[in-house]
C-alpha positions as CSV (number, residue, x, y, z in Angstrom):
1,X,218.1,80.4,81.4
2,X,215.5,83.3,80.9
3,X,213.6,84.5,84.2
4,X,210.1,84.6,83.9
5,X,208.2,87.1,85.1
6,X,206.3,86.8,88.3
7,X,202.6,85.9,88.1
8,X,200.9,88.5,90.2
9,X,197.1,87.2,91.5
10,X,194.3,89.3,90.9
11,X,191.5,90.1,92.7
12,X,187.9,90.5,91.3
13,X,186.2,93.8,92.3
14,X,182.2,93.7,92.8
15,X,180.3,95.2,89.8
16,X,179.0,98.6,90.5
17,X,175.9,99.1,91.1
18,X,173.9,99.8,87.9
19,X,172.1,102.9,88.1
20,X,168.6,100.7,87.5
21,X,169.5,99.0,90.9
22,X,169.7,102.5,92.4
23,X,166.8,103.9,90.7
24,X,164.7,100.6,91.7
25,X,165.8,100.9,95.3
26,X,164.7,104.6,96.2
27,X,161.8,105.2,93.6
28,X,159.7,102.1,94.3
29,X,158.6,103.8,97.6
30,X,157.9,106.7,96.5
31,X,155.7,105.5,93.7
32,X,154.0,103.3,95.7
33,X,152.9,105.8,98.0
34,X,151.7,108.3,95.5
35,X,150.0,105.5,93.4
36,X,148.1,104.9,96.8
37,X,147.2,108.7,97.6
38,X,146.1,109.0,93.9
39,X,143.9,106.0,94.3
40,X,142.8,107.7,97.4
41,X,141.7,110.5,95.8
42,X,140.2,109.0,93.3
43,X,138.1,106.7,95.8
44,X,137.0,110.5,98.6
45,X,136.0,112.2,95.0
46,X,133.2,109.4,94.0
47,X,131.8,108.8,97.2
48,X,131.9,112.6,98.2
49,X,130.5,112.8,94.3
50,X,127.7,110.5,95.5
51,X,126.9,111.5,98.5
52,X,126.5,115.1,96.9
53,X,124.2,114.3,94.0
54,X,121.9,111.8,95.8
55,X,121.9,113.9,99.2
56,X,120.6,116.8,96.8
57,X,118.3,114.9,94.9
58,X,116.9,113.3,98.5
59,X,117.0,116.8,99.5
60,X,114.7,118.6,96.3
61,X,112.5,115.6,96.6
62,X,111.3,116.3,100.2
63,X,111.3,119.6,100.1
64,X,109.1,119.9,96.8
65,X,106.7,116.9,98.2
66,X,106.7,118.6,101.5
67,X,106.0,122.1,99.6
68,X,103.1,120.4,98.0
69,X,101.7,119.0,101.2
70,X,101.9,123.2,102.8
71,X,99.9,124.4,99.2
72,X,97.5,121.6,98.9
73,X,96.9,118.8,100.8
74,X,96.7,120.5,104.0
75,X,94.3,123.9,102.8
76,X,92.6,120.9,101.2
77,X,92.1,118.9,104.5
78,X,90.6,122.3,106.1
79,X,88.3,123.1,103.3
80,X,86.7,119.7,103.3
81,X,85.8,120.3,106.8
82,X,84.8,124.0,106.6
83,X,82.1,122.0,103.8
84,X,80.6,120.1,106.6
85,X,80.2,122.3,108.8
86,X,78.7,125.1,106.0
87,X,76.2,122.5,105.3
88,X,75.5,122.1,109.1
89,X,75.2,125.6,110.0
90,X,72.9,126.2,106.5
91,X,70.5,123.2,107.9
92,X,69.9,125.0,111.1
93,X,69.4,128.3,109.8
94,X,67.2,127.2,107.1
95,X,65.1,125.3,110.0
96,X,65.1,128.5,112.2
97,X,64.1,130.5,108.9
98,X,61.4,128.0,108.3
99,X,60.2,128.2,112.1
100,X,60.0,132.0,111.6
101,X,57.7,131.4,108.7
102,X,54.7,129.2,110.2
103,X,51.4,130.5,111.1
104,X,51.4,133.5,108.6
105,X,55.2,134.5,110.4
106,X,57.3,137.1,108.9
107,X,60.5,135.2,107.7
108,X,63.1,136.1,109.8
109,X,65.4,137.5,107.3
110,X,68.6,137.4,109.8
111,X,68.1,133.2,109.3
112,X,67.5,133.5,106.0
113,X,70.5,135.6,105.6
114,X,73.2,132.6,107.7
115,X,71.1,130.1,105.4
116,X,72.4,131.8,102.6
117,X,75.8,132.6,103.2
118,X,76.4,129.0,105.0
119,X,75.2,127.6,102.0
120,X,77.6,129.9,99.4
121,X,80.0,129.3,101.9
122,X,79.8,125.3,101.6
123,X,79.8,125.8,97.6
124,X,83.0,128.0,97.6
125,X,84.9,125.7,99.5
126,X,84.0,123.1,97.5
127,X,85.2,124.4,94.4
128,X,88.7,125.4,96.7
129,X,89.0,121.9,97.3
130,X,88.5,120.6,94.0
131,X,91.3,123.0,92.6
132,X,93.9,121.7,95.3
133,X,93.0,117.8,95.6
134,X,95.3,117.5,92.1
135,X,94.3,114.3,90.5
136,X,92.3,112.3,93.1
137,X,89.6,111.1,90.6
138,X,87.6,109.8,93.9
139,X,87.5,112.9,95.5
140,X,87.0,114.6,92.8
141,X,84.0,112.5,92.1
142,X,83.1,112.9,95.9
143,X,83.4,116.8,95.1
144,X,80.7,116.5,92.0
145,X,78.6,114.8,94.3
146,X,78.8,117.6,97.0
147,X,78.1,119.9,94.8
148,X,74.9,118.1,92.8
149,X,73.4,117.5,96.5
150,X,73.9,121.3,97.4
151,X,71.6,122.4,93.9
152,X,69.3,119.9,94.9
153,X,69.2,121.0,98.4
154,X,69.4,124.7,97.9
155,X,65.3,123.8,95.0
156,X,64.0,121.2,97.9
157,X,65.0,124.5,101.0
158,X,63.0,126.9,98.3
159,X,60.3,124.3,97.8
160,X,59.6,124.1,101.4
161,X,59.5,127.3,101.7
162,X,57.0,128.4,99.2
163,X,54.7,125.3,100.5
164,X,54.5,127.1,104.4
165,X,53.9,130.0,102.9
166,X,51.2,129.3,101.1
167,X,50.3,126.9,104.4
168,X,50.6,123.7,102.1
169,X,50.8,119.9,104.1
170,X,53.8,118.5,104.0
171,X,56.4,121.4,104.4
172,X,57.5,120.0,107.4
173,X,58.3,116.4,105.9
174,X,60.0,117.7,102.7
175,X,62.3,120.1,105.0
176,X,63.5,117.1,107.0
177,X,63.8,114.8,104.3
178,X,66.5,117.6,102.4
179,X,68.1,118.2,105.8
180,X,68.6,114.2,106.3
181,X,69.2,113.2,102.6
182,X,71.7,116.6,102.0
183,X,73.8,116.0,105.2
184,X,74.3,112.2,104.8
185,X,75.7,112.8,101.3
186,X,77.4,115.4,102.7
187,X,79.3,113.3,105.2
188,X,79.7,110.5,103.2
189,X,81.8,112.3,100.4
190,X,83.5,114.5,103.3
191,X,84.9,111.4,104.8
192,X,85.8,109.5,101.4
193,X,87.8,113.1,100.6
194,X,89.4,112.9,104.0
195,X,90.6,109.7,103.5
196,X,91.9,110.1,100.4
197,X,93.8,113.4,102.0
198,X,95.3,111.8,104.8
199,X,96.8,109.2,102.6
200,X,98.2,111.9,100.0
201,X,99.7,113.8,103.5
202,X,101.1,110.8,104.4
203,X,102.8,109.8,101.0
204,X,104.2,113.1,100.8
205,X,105.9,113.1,103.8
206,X,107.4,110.1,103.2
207,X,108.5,111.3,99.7
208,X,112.3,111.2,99.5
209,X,112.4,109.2,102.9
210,X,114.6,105.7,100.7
211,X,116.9,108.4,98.9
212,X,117.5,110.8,102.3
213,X,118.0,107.0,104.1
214,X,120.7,106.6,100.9
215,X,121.9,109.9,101.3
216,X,122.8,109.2,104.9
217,X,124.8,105.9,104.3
218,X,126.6,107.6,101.6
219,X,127.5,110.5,104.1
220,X,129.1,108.3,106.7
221,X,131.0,105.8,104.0
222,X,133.0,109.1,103.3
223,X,133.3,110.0,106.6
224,X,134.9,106.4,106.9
225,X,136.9,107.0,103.9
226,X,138.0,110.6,104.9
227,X,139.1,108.9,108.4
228,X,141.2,105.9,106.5
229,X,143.2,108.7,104.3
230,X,144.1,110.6,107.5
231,X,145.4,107.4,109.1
232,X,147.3,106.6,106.2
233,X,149.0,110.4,105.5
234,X,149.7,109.9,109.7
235,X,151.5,106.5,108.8
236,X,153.1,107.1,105.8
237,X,154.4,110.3,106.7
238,X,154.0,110.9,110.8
239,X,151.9,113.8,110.6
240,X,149.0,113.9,112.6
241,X,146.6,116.7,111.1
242,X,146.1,117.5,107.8
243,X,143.8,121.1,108.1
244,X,142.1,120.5,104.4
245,X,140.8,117.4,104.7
246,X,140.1,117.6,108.5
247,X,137.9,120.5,107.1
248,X,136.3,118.4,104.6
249,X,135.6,116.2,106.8
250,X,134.0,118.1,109.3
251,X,131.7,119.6,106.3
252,X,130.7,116.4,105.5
253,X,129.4,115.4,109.0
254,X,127.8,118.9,109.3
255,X,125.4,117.9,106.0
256,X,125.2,114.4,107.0
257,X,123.9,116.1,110.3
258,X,121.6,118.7,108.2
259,X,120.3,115.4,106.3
260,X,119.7,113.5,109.3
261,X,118.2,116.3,111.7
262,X,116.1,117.8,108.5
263,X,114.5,114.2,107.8
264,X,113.4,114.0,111.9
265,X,112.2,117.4,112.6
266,X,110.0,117.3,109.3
267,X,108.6,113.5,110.0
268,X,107.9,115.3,114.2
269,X,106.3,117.9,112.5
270,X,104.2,116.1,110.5
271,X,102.8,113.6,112.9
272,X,102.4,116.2,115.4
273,X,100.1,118.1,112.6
274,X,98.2,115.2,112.7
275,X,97.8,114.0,116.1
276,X,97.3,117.8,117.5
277,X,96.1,119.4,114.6
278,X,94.1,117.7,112.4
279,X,92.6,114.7,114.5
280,X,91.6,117.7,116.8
281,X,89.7,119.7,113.9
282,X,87.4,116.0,112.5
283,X,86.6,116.0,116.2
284,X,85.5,119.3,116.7
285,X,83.8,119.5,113.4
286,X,82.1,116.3,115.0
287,X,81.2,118.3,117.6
288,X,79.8,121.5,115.2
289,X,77.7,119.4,113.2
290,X,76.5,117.5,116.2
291,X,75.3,120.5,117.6
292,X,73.9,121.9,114.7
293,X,71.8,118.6,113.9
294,X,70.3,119.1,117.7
295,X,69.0,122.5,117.2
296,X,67.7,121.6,113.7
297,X,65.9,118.8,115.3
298,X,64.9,121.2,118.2
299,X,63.1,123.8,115.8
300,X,61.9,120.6,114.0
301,X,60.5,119.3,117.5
302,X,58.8,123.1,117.9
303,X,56.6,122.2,115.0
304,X,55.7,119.0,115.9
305,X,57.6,116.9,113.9
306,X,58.3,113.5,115.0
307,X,62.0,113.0,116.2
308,X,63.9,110.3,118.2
309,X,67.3,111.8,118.1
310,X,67.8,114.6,120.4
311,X,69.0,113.1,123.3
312,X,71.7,111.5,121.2
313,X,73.0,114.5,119.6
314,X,73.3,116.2,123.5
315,X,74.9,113.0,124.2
316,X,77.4,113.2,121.2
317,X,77.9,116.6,122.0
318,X,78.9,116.8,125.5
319,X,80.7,113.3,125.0
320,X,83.0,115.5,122.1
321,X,83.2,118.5,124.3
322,X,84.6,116.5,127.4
323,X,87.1,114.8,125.2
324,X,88.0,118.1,123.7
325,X,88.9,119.6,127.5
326,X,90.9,116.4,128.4
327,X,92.6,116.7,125.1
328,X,93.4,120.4,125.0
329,X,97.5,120.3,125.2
330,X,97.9,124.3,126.0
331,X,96.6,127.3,128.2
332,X,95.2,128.7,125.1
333,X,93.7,125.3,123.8
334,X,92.4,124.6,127.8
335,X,90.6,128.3,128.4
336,X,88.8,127.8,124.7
337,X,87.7,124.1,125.9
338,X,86.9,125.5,129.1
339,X,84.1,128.3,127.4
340,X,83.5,125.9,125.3
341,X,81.8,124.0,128.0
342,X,80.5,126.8,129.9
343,X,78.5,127.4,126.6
344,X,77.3,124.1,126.2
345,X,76.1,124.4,129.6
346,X,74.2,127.2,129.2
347,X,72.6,126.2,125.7
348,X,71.2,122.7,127.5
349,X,69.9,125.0,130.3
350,X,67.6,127.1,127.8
351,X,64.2,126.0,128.0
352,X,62.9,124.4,124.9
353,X,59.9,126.7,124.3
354,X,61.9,129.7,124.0
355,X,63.3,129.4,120.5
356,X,64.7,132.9,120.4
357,X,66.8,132.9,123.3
358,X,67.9,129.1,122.1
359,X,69.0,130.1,119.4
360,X,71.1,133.2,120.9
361,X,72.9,130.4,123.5
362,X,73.2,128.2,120.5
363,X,75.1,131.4,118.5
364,X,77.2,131.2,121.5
365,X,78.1,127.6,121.4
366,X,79.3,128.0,118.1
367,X,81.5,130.7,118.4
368,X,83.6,128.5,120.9
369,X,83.3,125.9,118.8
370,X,85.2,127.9,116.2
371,X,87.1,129.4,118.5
372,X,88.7,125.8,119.2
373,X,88.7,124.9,115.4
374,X,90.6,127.5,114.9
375,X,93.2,126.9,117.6
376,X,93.4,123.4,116.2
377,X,93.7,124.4,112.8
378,X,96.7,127.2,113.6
379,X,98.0,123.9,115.0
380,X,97.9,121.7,112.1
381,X,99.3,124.7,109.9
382,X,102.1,125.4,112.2
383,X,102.9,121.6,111.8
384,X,103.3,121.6,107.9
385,X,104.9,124.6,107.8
386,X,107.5,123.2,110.5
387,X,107.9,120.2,107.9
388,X,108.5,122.5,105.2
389,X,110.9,124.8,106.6
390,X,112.7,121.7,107.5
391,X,113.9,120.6,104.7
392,X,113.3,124.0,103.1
393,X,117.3,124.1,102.2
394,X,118.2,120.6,102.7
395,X,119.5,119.9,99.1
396,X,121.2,123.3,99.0
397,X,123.4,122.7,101.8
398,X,124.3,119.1,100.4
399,X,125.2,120.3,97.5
400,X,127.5,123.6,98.8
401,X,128.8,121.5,101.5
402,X,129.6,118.4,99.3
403,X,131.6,120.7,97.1
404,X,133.5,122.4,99.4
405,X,134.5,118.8,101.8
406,X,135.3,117.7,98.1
407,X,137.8,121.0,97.4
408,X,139.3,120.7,100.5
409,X,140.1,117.0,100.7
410,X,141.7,117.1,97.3
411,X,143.8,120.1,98.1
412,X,144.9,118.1,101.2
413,X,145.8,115.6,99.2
414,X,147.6,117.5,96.6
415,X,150.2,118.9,98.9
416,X,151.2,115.1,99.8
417,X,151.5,114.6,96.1
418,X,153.7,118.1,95.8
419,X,156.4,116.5,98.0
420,X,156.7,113.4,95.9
421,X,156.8,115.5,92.8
């Protein structure tokens, strides 16, 4: 009988592992995490992108409207003023040139002289308007009218003239009536212009306000985003700083800053321009023309010319000039208030019937008249030119800083990426 041979079990062994298995195992992490810093890039570079091109835009924007406001609007604001007062201080001269001229007078040539150069005075400055006020049809309409009324004034001044000398009825009437008729179209226009200047000054400074508000948003989203990569480098790999894009971040909340600080301080400048500035100059040119109508109407009242007004142009007066002193802000703005009053004091103290000596306090009033105009338009200047030089650079740092927060964060990035690489 044949022996068989014994039947020895076997044992299956596992299957090795296939090399996909392995591969699957320890790349899968590491893809995933540089699929997510790659998408993180991706993500910093269009908001940084973003933030760079509108924050620059925003940036241009206010500084060329604000630019505008500094070269036109204000000098524009001024000049209209400087008209109406011109066209005040020609009225009185003319009047006290007149004055000199009754009963056979000499013409007092000194009067004759401020007539004149108040009156090319007020015709300069309204052509300097009318080259700065840009496309305002209604002032420049107002402008034309200014400008007809001044001819017109300047033949009816002449008219009256020739008809004292020649001792012709009526001189007196036809001086008034160009005196009243010339200064109420005068004011009329000046305070259509004004209005129409104000609003310009306010819509330029509010030019680029929306995109600068934009700007902003955009500037903290990537300071977000910035924050959200450095917590995930800290988790996915347990380091707690990463220099480049902690520099990129900080340049980005530097411009954000830049952005937010350069929008305030040029908003603060501009309402401070017009609250201590400009509101101060209408109301001292109030006060000029005021006190120029009075003495007109005082020289009138020396000829015997009917007139009801007087005491309400010394009221108007010393009702502007009180209000002046309680609104002057600074030493220098309080000691001109404070002459300014003294003057005023001494002009109402002149007696009547001694025109010369009227008119020499009333030369005095108006030099600290102008001396507070032009305290309060240094004001309103400084103001705009704060405003400008606020946002001056704005755009340019946006721009340099955007670039270089975007330079560094990537380079952060990129030396993750090297050690997956």
């Amino acid at each position: 009988m044949t022996a068989s041979a014994p039947t020895i079990p076997t044992t299956r062994l596992p299957p090795p592992p296939s090399s996909k298995t392995e591969a699957g195992s320890s790349e899968t992490p590491v893809g995933s995490t540089v699929r997510a810093l790659r998408v993180r890039a991706a993500a910093l570079t269009l908001f940084i992108v973003a933030f760079a091109v509108v924050g620059t835009v925003a940036g241009l924007v206010s500084r060329n409207a604000t630019a505008a406001a500094r070269a036109n609007t204000a000098p524009s604001l001024v000049g209209v003023q400087d008209v109406f007062a011109s066209v005040a201080e020609s009225n009185t001269a003319a009047t006290a040139a007149f004055l000199s001229a009754t009963d056979g007078g000499e013409e007092n040539r000194i009067q004759r002289n401020l007539y004149e150069d108040a009156l090319r005075r007020a015709s300069d400055r309204t052509e300097d308007v009318s080259s700065l006020v840009g496309d305002d049809s209604l002032s420049h309409s107002a402008l034309k009218e200014i400008s007809a009324s001044l001819n017109s004034y300047s033949g009816q001044i002449e008219s009256a003239r020739l008809a004292v000398r020649l001792e012709q009825p009526g001189a007196e009437n036809t001086l008034r009536n160009t005196l009243v008729e010339t200064q109420a179209t005068v004011d009329n226009s000046v305070q259509l212009i004004s209005a129409q200047l104000q609003d310009q000054l306010d819509t330029r400074s509010g030019e680029g306000r929306t995109l600068t508000i934009i700007a902003i948003a955009l500037g903290v989203l990537c300071l977000i985003l910035l924050a959200l990569v450095q917590l995930f480098l800290f988790k996915s790999t347990n380091r707690i700083f990463n220099l480049p894009l902690l520099i990129g971040t900080v340049l980005i909340l530097v411009t954000t800053v830049m952005l937010v600080r350069g929008a305030l301080v040029r908003q603060a400048a501009i309402d401070n321009a017009l609250d201590g500035g400009y509101n101060s100059i209408t109301a001292t040119a109030e006060i000029q023309r005021a006190a120029y109508a009075l003495q007109s109407e005082s020289n009138l009242a020396l000829l015997g010319t009917s007139t009801g007004n007087i005491d309400d142009l010394e009221a108007a007066v010393d009702l502007g000039i009180i209000t002046a002193v309680e609104n002057a802000d600074s030493l220098r703005e309080q000691a001109a208030a404070s002459e300014l009053e003294s003057r005023w004091e001494r002009y109402l103290n002149t007696p009547a019937n001694d025109p010369n000596q009227k008119f020499a306090n009333f030369n005095g009033l108006n030099t600290s008249i102008e001396s507070v105009l032009s305290d309060n338009t240094t004001q309103f200047n400084e103001g705009v030119d704060s405003a400008a030089t606020a946002v001056a650079n704005t755009g340019l740092y946006v721009l340099i800083g955007s670039i270089l927060a975007l330079m560094a964060s990537l380079y952060g990035l990129q030396l993750r990426l090297r050690e997956y690489s």
